[in-house]
C-alpha positions in Angstrom: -5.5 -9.2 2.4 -8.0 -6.7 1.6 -9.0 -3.4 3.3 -11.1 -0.8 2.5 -10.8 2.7 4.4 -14.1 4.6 4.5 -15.0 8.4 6.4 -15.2 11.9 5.7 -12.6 14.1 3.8 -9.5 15.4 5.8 -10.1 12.1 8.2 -6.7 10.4 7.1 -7.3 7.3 4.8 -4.8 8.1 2.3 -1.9 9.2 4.7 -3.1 5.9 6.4 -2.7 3.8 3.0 0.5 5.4 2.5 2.4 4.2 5.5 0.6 0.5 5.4 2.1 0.4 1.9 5.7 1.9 2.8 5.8 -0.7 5.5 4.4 -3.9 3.9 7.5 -6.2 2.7 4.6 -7.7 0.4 3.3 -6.6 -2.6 0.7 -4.1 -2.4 -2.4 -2.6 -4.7 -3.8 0.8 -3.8 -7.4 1.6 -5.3 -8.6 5.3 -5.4 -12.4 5.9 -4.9 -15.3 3.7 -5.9 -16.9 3.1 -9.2 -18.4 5.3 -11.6 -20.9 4.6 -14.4 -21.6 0.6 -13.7 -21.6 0.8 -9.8 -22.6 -3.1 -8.6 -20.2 -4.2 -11.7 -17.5 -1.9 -10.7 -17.1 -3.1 -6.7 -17.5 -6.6 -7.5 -15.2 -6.2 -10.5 -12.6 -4.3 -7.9 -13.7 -7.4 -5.3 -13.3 -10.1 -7.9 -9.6 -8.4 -8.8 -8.3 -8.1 -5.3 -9.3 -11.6 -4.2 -7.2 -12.7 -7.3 -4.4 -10.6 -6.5 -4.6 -11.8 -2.4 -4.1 -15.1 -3.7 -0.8 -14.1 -5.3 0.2 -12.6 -2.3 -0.6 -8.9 -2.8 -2.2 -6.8 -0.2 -5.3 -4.3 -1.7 -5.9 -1.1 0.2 -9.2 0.7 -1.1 -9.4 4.4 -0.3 -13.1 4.7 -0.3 -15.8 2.2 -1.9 -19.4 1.7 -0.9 -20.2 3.6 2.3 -20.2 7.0 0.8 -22.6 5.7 -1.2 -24.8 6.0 1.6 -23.2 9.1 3.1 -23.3 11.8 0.2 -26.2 11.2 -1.2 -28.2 11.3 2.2 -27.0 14.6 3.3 -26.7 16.4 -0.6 -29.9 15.1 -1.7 -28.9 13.4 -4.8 -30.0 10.1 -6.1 -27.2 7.3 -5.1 -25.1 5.0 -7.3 -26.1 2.2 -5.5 -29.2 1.7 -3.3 -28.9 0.2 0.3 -30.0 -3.2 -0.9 -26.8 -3.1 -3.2 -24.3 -1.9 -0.3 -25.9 -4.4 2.0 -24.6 -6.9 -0.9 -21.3 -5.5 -1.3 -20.4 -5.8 2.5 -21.9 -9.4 2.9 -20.2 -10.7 -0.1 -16.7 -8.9 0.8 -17.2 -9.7 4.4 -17.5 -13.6 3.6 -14.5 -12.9 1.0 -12.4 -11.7 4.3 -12.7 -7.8 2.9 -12.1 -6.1 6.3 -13.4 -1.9 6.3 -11.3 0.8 8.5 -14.0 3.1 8.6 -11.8 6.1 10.2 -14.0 8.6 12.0 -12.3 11.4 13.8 -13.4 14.9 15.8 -14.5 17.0 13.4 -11.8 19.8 14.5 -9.1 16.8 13.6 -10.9 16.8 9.7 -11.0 20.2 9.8 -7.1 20.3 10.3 -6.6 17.5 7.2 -8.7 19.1 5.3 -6.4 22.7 5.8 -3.2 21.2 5.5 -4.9 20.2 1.9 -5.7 23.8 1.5 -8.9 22.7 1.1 -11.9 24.2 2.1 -14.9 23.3 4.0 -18.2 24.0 6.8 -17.6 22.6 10.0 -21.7 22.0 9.7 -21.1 19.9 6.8 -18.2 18.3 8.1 -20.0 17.1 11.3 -22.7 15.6 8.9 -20.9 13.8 7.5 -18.9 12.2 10.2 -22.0 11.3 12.2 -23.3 9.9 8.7 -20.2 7.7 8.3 -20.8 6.6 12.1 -24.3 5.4 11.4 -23.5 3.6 8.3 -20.5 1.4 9.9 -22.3 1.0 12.9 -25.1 -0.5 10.8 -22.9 -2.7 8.9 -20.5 -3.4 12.2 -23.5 -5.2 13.9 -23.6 -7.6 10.9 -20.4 -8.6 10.1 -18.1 -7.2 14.0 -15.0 -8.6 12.6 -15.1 -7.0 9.5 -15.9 -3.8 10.1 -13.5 -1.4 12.3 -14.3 1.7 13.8 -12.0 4.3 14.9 -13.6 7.3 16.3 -10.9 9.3 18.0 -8.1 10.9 16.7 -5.3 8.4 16.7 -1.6 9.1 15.6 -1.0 7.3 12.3 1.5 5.2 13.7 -1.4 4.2 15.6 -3.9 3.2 13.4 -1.1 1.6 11.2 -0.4 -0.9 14.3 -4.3 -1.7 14.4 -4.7 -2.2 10.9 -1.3 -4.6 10.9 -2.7 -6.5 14.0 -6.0 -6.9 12.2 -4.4 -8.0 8.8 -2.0 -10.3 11.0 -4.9 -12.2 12.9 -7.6 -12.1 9.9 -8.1 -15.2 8.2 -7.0 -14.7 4.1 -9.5 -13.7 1.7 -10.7 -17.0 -0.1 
């Protein structure tokens, strides 16, 4: 299985990862951030790798990928590292691989707190950007590909969100 966890800072993906990958009695592969100099390359490259590694029996859990790529640049007015053509072709090919995204969006007081218990700054403003940013972009891609893509925009206990993500990874057919 493959899953990728998309949403703002302080929203919970990596606590998230960390308890799917404590609990699976499988092997499991856990991928930090997207690419960097060779973006298409590098999240096919990371696609082409997990699908091999599903087939062995090992799980992949990406902690971000391509939807930042059309958050951050938006809102901070740089130039992307991939274009919306490209992350169009990202999700259809990973969607008709069996990629599933957990694009975790909650109140912006709830990132607030992860972001604090990080001891990390940040502008509610900002952080309310890019919540609503994340929203848009899964909604987009949700409309495409509705069994792929998983929204969650409430505050939900880990233990939670861990039982949806299971549930969804039970069901799901395997990547091919």
């Amino acid at each position: 299985m493959i899953c990728v966890f998309e949403g703002p800072n302080g929203a919970g993906k990596s606590t998230l990862i960390a308890e799917l990958v404590v609990r699976r009695s499988t092997p499991s592969v856990v991928i930090h951030n997207g690419p960097s100099t060779t973006p298409l390359d590098d999240y096919t490259g990371q696609l082409r790798q997990a699908l091999a590694d599903s087939r062995e029996g090992i799980s992949t859990f990406i902690d971000r990928f391509n939807f930042g790529e059309q958050v951050y640049p938006v809102l901070y007015g740089r130039e992307g590292l991939i274009d919306e053509v490209q992350d169009e072709l990202i999700v259809q090919i990973g969607a008709s691989l069996g990629v599933h995204w957990f694009v975790l969006c909650p109140p912006v007081k709830r990132l607030a707190e992860g972001l604090s218990a990080k001891a990390e700054t940040y502008d509610f403003l900002i952080l309310a950007k890019e919540r609503d940013r994340f929203i848009e972009v899964a909604e987009h891609h949700q409309k495409r590909w509705p069994s792929n893509v998983h929204i969650y925009y409430v505050d939900h206990p880990v233990e939670h969100l861990v039982k949806s993500v299971e549930n969804v990874m039970k069901y799901a057919r395997p990547a091919r």
